[in-house]
C-alpha positions as CSV (number, residue, x, y, z in Angstrom):
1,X,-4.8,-3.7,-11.3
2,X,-7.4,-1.1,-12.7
3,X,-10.7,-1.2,-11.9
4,X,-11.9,-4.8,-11.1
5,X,-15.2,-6.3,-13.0
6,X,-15.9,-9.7,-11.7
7,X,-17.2,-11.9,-14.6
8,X,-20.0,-14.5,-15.1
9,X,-18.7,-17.5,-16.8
10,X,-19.7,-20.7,-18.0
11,X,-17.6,-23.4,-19.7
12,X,-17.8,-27.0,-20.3
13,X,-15.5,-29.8,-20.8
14,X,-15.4,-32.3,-23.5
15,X,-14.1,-33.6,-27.1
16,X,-16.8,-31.7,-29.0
17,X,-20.2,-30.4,-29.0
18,X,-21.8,-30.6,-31.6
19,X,-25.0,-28.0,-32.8
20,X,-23.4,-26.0,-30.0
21,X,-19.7,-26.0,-31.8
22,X,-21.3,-25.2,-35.3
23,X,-23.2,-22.6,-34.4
24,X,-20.0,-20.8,-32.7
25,X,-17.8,-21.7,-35.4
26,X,-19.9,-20.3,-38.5
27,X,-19.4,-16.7,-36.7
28,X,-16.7,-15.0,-37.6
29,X,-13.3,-15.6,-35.1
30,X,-12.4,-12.3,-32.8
31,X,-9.1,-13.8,-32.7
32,X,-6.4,-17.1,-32.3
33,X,-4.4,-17.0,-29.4
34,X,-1.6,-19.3,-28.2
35,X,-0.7,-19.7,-24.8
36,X,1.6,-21.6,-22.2
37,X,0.7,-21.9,-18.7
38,X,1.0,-23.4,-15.2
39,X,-2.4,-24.3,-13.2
40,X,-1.5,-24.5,-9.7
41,X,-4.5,-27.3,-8.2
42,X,-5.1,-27.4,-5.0
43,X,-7.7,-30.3,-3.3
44,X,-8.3,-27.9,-0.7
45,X,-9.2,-24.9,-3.0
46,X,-11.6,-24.1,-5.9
47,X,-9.3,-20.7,-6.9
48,X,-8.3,-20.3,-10.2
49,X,-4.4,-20.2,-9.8
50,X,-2.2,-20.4,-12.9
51,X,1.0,-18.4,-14.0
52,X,0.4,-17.2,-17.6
53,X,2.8,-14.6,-19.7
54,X,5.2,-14.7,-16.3
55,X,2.7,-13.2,-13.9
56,X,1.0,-15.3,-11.2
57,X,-2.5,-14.8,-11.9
58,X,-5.8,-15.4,-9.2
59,X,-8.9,-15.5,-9.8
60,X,-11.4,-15.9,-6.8
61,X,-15.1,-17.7,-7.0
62,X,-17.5,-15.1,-5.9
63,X,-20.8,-16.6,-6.0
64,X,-23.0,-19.5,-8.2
65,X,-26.2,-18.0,-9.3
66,X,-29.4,-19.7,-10.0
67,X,-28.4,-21.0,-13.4
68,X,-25.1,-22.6,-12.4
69,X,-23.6,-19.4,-13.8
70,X,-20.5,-18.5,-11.6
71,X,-19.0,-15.4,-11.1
72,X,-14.8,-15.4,-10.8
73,X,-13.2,-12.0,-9.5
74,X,-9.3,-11.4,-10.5
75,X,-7.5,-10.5,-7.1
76,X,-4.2,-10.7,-8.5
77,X,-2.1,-10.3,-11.3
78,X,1.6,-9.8,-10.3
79,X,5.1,-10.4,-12.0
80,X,7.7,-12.1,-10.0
81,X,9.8,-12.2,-8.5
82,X,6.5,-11.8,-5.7
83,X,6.5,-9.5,-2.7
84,X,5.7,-11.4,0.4
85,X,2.5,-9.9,0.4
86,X,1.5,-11.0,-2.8
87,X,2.9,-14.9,-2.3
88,X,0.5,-14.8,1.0
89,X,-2.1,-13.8,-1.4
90,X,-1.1,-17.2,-3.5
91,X,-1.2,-19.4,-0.5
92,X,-3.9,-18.1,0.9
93,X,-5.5,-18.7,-2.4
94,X,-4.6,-22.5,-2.7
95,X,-5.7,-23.0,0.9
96,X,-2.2,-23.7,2.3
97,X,-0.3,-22.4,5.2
98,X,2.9,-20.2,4.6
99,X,5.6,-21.0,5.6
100,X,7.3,-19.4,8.8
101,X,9.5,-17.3,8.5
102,X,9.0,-16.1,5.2
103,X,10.9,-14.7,2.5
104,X,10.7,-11.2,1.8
105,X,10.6,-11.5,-2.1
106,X,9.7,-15.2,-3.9
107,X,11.0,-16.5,-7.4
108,X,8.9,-18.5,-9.7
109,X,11.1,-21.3,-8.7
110,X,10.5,-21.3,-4.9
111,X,7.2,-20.5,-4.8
112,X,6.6,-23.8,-6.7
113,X,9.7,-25.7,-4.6
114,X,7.6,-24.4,-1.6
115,X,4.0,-25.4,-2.7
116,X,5.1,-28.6,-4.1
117,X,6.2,-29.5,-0.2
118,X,2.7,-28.3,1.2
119,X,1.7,-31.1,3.3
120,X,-1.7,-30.2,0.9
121,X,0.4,-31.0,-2.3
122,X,-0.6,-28.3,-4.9
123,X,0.3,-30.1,-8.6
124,X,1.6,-28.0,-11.0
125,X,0.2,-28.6,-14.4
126,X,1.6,-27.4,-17.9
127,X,-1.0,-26.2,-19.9
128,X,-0.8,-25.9,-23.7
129,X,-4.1,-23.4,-24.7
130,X,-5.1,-22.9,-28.2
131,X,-8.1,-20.5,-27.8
132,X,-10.8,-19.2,-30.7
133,X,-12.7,-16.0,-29.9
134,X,-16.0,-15.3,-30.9
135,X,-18.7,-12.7,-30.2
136,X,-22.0,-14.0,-29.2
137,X,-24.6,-11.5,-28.5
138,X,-22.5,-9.1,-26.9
139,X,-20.5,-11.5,-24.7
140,X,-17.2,-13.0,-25.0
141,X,-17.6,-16.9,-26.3
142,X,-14.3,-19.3,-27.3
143,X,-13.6,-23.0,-27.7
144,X,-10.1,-23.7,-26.7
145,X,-8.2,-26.8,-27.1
146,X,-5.7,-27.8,-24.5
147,X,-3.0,-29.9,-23.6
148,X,-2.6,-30.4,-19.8
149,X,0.0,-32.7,-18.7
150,X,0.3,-34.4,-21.9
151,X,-3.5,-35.2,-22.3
152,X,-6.0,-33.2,-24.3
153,X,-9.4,-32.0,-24.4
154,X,-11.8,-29.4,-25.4
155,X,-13.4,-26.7,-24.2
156,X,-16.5,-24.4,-24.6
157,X,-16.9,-21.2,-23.0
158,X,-19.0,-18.0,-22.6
159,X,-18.6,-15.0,-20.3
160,X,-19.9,-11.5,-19.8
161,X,-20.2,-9.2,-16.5
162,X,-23.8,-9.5,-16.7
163,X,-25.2,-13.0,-15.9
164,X,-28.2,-12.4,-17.8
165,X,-26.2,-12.0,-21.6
166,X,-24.3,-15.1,-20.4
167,X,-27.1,-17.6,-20.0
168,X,-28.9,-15.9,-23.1
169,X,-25.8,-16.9,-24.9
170,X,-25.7,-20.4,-23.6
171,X,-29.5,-20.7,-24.7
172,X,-29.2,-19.2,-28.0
173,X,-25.7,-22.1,-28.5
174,X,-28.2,-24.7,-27.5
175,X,-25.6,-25.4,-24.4
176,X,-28.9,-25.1,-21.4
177,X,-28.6,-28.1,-18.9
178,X,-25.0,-28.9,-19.9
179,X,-22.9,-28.8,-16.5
180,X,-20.9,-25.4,-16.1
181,X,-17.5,-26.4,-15.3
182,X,-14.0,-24.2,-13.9
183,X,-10.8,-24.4,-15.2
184,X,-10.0,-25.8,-12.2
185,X,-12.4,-28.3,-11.8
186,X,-12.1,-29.6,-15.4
187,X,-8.6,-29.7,-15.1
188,X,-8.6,-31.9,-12.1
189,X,-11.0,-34.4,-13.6
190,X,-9.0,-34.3,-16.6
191,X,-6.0,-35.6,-14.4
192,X,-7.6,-38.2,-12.7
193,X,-7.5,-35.9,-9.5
194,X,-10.1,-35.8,-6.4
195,X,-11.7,-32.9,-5.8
């Protein structure tokens, strides 16, 4: 990966909302984007871990400012199959122990065959993302609707480097006090899943 820019975000989970939604919406869209991935949950981790355009993709929490505002850091972004360095990086990730020995290169298949047999289970959940991008005083802001594991809900997000823009943004989208939210987390309430 190039340089590294760990990014504030904040994102909420729900069917829609309102003043919020029609403020974003009257901007004008950066872009529509369709995608199909695979979250990876783990109830012993708060990572972000999905597999998106065939790369395994991890995304680290770094810290939780004072707003709730949270700050995720990519650590990996590798196409498979995966070195045995990088699938130590994925179990690490998901809180589960590697299995011994281990293989010197991993397909898509038995990484998931192995993880699905963690004494941890790690569920694998399809996700179905249709993402809107907008610009909201200078940071990145999008609603996305999803489809995870055959159930659906909505999304609301904004994100920036600097934490500052980010809860401007939320402010200025009427969004302050609403609870911030990860992929992760939403996903797993989504599901019915403990924490």
């Amino acid at each position: 990966m190039n340089t590294i820019i760990p990014r504030w975000e904040w994102r909420t989970f729900g069917e829609r909302f309102g003043t919020a939604e029609a403020r974003l919406t009257a901007l004008v869209p950066d872009g529509v984007q369709d995608s199909e991935e695979v979250y990876l949950l783990s109830p012993a981790s708060q990572a972000n871990v999905k597999v998106r355009d065939a790369l395994m993709d991890i995304k680290v929490l770094e810290q939780v400012n004072a707003d709730g505002l949270e700050q995720w850091k990519p650590v990996m972004k590798s196409a498979f199959p995966l070195s045995a360095q990088d699938a130590a990086k994925v179990f690490s990730a998901l809180a589960v122990a590697p299995p011994t020995p281990t293989r010197s290169a991993w397909s898509r298949r038995e990484l998931e065959a192995e993880l699905a047999r963690a004494p941890r289970h790690v569920r694998l959940v399809c996700v179905h993302k249709r993402r809107t991008r907008y610009d909201v005083d200078g940071c990145m802001a999008e609603v996305t609707d999803l489809v995870a594991d055959g159930k659906t809900v909505r999304t609301m997000a904004v994100e920036h480097a600097d934490p500052a823009r980010v809860i401007a943004a939320v402010r200025h989208l009427g969004l302050a006090g609403v609870p911030n939210e990860s992929y992760p987390h939403g996903l797993r309430t989504l599901l019915g899943m403990t924490a």
